[in-house]
N, C-alpha and C positions, 0 to 999 in steps of 0.2 A: 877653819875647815869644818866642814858640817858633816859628822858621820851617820852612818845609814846601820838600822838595827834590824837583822831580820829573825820574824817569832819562828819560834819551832815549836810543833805538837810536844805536848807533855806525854807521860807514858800511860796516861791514863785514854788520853785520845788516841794515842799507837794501836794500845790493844783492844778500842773502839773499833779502828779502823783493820785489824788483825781480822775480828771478827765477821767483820760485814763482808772482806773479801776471802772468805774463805779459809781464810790460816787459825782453824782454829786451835790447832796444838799452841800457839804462838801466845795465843789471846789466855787461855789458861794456865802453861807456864806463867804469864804474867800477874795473873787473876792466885794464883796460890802462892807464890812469893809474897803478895801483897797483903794474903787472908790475916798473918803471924803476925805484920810488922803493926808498932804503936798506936794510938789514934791521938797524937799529941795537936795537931792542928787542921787547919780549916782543911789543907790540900790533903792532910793526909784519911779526913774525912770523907772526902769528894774521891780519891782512891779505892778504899774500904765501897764504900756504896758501888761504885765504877765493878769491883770486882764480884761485887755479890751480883750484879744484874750477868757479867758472864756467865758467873758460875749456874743463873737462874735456866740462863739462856740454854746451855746443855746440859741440862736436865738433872744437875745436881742441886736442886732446891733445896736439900737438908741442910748444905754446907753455906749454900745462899743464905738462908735461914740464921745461921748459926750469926753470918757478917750482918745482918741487918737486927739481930739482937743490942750486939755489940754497939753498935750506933745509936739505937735506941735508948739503952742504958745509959748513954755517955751525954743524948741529945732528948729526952723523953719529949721536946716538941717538936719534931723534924716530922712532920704528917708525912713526907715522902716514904720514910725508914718505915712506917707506922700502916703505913699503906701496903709496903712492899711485904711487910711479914702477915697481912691479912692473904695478902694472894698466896704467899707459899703454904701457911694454912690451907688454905684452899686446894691448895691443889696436890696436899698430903695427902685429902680427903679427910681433912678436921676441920668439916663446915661448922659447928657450932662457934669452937672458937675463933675459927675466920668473922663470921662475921661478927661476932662481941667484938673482936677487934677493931673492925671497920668499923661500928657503929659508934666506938666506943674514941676514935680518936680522927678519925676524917667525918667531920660533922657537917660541911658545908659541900658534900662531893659534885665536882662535877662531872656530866654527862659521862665524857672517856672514860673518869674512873669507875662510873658506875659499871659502864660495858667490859673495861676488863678486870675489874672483878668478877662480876657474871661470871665470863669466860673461865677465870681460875676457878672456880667453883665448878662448871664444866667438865676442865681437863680433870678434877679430883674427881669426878663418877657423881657430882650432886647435881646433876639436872634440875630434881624438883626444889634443892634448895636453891636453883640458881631463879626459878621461876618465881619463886616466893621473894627472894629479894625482890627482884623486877617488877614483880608488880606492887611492892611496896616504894620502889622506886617513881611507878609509873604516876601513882597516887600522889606523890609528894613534885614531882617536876613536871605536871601537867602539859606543859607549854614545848615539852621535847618531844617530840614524834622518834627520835632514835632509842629512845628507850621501849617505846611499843612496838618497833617496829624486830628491834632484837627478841624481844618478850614474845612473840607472836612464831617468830624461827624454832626459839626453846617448845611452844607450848604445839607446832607440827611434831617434831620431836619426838615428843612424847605420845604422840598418834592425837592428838585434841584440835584435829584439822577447821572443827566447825566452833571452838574458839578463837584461833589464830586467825582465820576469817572475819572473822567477825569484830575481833580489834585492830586488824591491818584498816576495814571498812569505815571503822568508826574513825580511825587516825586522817585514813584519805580523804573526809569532809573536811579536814579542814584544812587549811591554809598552810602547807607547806613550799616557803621560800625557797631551801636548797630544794635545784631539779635532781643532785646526786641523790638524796636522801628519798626523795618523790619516787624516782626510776628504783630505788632498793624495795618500796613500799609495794609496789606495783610485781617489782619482780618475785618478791617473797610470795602477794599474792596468787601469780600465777602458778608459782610452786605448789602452793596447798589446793588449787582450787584443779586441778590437773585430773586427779581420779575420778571425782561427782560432776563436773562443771568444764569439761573443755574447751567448749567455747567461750567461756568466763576467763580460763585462763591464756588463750589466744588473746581476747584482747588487753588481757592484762600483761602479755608479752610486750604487744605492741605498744601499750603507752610507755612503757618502761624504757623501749629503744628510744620512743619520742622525747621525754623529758630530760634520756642519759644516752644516747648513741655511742659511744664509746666502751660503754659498759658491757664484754662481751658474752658474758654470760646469759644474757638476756636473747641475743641473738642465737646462742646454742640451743636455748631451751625451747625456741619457739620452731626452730626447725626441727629438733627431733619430735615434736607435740605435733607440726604440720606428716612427718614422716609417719606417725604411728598412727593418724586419721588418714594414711592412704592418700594423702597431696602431696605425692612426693616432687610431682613437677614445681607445684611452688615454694617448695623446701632448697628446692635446686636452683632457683630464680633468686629465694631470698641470700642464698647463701652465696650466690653470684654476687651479689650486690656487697657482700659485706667484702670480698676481697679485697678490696681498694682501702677500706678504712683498718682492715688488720691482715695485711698483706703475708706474716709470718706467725702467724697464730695456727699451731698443728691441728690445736683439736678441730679448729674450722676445718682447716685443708682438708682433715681423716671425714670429717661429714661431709664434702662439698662431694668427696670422690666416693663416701660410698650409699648418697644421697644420687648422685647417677647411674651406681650403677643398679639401685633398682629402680630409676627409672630407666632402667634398659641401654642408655650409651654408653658403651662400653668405653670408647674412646678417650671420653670426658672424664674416666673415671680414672684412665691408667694417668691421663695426662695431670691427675693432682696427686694420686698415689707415689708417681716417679718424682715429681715439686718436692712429697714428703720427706720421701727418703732419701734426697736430695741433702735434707735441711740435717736429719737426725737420723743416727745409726739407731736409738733407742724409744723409734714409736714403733712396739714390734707389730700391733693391729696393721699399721699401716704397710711395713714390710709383708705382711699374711697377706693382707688384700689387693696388694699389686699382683705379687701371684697366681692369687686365682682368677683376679680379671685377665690376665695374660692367657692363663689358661682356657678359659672360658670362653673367651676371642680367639682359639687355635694357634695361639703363640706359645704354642709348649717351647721349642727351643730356647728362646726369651725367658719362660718361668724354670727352667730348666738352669740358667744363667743366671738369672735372677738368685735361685734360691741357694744357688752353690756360694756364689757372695755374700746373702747372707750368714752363710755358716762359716766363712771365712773368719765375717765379724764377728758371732756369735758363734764358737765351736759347739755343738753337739745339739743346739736348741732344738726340740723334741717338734715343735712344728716344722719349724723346716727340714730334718730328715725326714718327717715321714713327708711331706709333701713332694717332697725329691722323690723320696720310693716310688711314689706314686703315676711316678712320670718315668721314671727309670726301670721297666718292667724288671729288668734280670734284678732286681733289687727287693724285690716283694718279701713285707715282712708276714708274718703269720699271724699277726694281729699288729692292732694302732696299739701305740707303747702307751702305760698310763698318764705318763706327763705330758704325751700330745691331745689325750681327750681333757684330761685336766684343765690343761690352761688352753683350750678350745674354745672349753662349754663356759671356765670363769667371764672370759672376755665378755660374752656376751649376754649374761643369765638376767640381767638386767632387760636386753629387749627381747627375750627369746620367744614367749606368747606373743609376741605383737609379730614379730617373724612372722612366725606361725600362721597367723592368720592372714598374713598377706600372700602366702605360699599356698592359700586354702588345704591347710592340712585338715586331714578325715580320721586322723589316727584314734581319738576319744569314741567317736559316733561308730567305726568298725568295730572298736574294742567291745566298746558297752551291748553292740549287737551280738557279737562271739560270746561273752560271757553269761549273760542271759540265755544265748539257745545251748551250752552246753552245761549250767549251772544253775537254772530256774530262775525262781523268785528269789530277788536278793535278803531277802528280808528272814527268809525259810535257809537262806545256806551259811555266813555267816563263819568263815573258817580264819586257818590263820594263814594271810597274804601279805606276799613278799612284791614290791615294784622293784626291777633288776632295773639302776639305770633312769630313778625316777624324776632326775631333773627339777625341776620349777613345779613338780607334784600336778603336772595336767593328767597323767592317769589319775592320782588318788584320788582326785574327783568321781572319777566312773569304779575305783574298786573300795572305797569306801562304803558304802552301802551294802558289800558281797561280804564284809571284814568283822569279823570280834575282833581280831588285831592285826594293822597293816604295820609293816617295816617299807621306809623305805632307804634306799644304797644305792649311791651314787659317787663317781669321784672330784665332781668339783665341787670345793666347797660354796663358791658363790651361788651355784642350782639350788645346794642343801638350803642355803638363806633365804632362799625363793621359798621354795615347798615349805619351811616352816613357819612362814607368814598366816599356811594355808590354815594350820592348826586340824590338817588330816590324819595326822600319821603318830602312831604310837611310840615310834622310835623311828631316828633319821640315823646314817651314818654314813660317814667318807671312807669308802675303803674301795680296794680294787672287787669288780664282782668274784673273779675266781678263786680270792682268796677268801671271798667269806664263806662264797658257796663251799670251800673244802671243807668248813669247817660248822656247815649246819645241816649233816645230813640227816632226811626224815625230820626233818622240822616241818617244811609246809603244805598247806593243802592247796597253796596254787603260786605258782611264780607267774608272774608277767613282767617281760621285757619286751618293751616297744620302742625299736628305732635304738635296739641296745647292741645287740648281735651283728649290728651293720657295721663295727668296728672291730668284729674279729673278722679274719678270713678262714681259718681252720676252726671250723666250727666242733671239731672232734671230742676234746677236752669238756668246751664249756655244756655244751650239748649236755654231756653225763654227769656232768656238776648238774646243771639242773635235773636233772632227774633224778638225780639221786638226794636232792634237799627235798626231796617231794616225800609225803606219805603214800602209802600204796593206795591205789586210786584218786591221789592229787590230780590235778591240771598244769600242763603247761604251755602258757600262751606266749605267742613272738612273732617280732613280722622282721622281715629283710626286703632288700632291693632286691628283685629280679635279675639275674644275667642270662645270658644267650639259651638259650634251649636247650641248644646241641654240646653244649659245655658242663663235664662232669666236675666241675671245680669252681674256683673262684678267684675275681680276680678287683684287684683295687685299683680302685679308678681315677682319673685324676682329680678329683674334689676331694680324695683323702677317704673316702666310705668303700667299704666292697660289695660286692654282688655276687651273687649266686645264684646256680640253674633250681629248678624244681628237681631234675636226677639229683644233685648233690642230697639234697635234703630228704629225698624220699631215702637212698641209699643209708644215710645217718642215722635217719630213725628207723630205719628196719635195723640194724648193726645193735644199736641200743634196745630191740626187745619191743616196739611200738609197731603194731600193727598195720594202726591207720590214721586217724581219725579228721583233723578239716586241714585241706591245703584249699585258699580261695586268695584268686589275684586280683586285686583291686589298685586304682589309682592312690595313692599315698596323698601325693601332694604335687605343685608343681614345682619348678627351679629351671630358671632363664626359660621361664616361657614356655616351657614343655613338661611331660607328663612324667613323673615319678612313679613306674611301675613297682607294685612290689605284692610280697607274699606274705597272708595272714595265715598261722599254724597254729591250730587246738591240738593238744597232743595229750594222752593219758598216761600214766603211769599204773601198770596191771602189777599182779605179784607174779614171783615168779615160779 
């Protein structure tokens, strides 16, 4: 009789397989039992090593560390062991001895190990030691384009755009077999070549799709580059196309829909927005912008429905209450709470100038006009200015030349990451405005706040925080949206901003001691195709 044997996973493959689906408590209980036990034989080797890549794996590299000694000791030619404790080196941030190590015992490396070591090198904060390997790597493997093609990622990076160019360039002459490695070469390129070179990196989008179609990253990148050059219709075309090949790919979905809606169909946009959140409780962009395309299209009751669900799932989420207020008059708060402008402004600080300019906003060119006729020559005044609210730092541009020292405060930190690219500002900081304003009174000679004030509705408070951080005869500049005429108040509207009459504000500043000085209504910007009225105010600050 012929019996039948069947394998079972050993516990070193269990808590392989622990980890990869998720059970990590599972895989580590298993991973620390086994840290203690002997190293008397082969399997109990193959253990040991087994438990240190856990340990590596969630983030305890010290104790990783500790298991891949021990093997080493026991096994001083096991280059895997010898390998492993270069990367945790590595990624202690003890690049020296990482790589004496690597050098010193993986002599013949290849390409993968080279790349993740790099990487550990990387994750430990040594960028430029990771560069420095790689390109001693690049020198010594000639014939790998994966190694320049990594080398080139590190050396954008480090802002050396018009190196990484230049070796992605040199790589792409020549003879790259895999089309996977060709389409990364191509896609990296159009990465760096994106700020100087747009059109360079268009087509270097597009060969990247040619070589790697599946690759979807390359399709993202090339529709937000068509979107930000103002083609939004062929952004909306390309991203049409890519449906079929990544049918449940959110990040596509979130561009396809909000890639329609500024090319104006509204329709198109709700029908990929509803697809999304269809798919995912947890793409909250995508939840925001069904919203307001509902809104936008006169389906308040809808966004109204809409966002009550959301908060179902998400109880208290700071976008969706206020956006509800918004729509729910008897519900009107007294300002946007700070974690709704927060994670507003983060979402998007990334395209927020590109916005901008496709909204033709006028906000820099009014301001620069106001500050000049009530402040002279920039060069002759020279004080110390506050930007309330300064976002991606597109004011600092126009008050940095008026500034011996600019501050600017703002509450999301991804804007602050913006503006400090600009290297305008003498001090940036994350804080709410009214709480800093309480606390710098007679500090400055001029506040501006542009498109900042349009998230309070009671302007009472903040009004006299500014003027009171002001010096006696400081300046204080601000603009708000317009609301109805005949309306002594204000009211928020459904896009989540408020409005306000010119009475309210003449009323304000009389209240506060201000006389007169510039109320001028000008076109702001547009949004959905119409005119964003709003109000520019110079205001002085006298003694009293």
């Amino acid at each position: 009789m012929k019996s039948t044997r069947t394998s079972q996973a050993s516990p070193a493959e269990l808590a392989r397989q622990h980890l990869d689906q998720g059970r990590k408590q599972e895989a580590l209980e298993w991973a620390t039992t086994v840290a203690d036990a002997p190293v008397d034989s082969v399997e109990d080797r193959q253990n040991l090593a087994t438990a240190a890549q856990i340990l590596a794996a969630e983030g305890q590299t010290e104790r990783a560390l500790e298991l891949y000694q021990r093997i080493h000791g026991q096994y001083p030619d096991d280059v895997v062991a010898s390998f492993a404790i270069a990367c945790c080196h590595a990624r202690l941030g003890n690049a020296d001895l990482a790589i004496a190590t690597f050098r010193k015992h993986v002599l013949r490396p290849a390409v993968g190990a080279c790349e993740g070591f790099a990487h550990a090198l990387v994750d430990g904060g040594g960028i430029e030691n990771a560069v420095q390997f790689l390109r001693e790597m690049d020198a010594n493997i000639r014939s790998e384009a994966r190694i320049s093609v990594m080398l080139a990622s590190l050396l954008s990076k480090q802002g050396d755009d018009a190196g990484a160019i230049s070796l992605l360039e040199e790589c792409l002459k020549k003879d790259i077999g895999d089309n996977r490695l060709r389409s990364r070469a191509y896609f990296n390129l159009g990465v760096v070549s994106e700020t100087t070179n747009p059109q360079g990196a268009e087509a270097a989008y597009r060969t990247a799709i040619e070589a790697d179609s599946d690759y979807e990253n390359s399709w993202i990148n090339l529709a937000v580059l068509l979107c930000h050059t103002n083609r939004t219709e062929e952004a909306a075309e390309l991203l049409d196309a890519a449906r079929d090949r990544f049918p449940d790919n959110t990040q596509l979905m979130y561009l396809r829909g909000f890639t329609h809606r500024l090319a104006g169909d509204s329709a198109a946009a709700i029908e990929q927005f509803r697809l999304l959140t269809s798919l995912t409780v947890d793409h909250l962009q995508g939840w925001e912008m069904l919203g307001r395309c509902l809104t936008d299209s006169g389906q308040e009751d809808e966004a109204i429905a809409h966002y009550q669900k959301w908060l179902e799932i998400h109880p208290g989420h700071p976008v969706a209450t206020h956006l509800l207020s918004a729509l729910e008059s008897n519900q009107v708060a007294s300002r946007a709470a700070p974690e709704y402008v927060a994670t507003t402004f983060d979402a998007f600080a990334s395209t927020f100038e590109d916005m901008l300019v496709k909204l033709e906003y006028r906000g820099p060119e009014y301001f620069n006009s106001l500050l000049r006729e009530h402040l002279g020559d920039p060069e002759q005044y020279q004080g110390n200015i506050l930007d309330a609210g300064c976002g991606t730092g597109l004011m600092g541009k126009i008050l940095r030349p008026f500034a011996n020292r600019l501050t600017g405060v703002d509450l999301s930190s991804a804007m602050l990451a913006q503006a400090a690219k600009l290297k305008l500002y003498d001090e940036l900081l994350q804080a709410d405005l009214v709480d800093y304003l309480a606390e710098h009174a007679g500090t400055f000679d001029v506040v501006l706040a542009a498109d900042t004030l349009n998230y309070f509705g009671d302007l009472t408070s903040v009004l006299r925080l500014c003027f009171e951080s002001l010096q006696d005869g400081g300046w204080l500049f601000f603009s708000i949206e317009q609301g109805p005429l005949s309306d002594d108040c204000f009211t928020l509207m459904p896009h989540g901003r408020y409005v306000h009459s010119p009475h309210y504000l003449v009323y304000h500043l009389g209240e506060l001691g201000v006389p007169g000085g510039t109320m001028r209504k000008v076109v702001l910007r547009k949004e959905n195709q119409q005119d964003v009225n709003a109000l520019l105010i110079a205001a002085q600050k006298t003694s009293p």
